[in-house]
Phi, psi and omega in degrees: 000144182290127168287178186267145164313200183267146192298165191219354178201152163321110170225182173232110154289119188263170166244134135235169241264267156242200189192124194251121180248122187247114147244119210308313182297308173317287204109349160306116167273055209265143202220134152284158197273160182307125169070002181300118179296139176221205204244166141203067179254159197220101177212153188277112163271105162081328176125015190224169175232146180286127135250139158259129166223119195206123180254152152279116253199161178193123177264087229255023177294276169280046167030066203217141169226181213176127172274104196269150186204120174217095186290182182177113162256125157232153183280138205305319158337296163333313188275005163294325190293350178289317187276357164299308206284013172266352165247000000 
């Protein structure tokens, strides 16, 4: 797996347990094994917050593996509605 460039902001790094990327048309499924190190990061862009992600993955329907890479940008606004779902 590619390591990441250089950091360009103040970010946060998650461990999660694992992580399943599905695409509905194929039927394809790359999935990491429980604890596999992967990217996971979190920084604030713009007004907006980043996730970064990116795995090696393995679908074993179709014997198939992938270095998988995916962003999300969403506005910082957005993550008010969480504090919502707290009343």
């Amino acid at each position: 797996m590619k390591d990441l460039s250089e950091v360009l902001g103040n970010e946060v790094w998650i461990k999660p347990d694992y992580l399943i990327l599905r695409f509905m048309k194929s039927r394809k499924a790359y999935k990491t094994r429980q604890n596999q190190p992967m990217i996971f990061t979190v920084k604030l862009i713009d007004g907006q917050v980043h996730i970064h992600v990116r795995f090696d993955g393995r679908d074993k329907w179709f014997n198939d593996m992938d270095t998988l890479d995916f962003d999300v940008y969403v506005p910082i606004k957005e993550f008010e509605k969480l504090l919502e779902m707290k009343k």
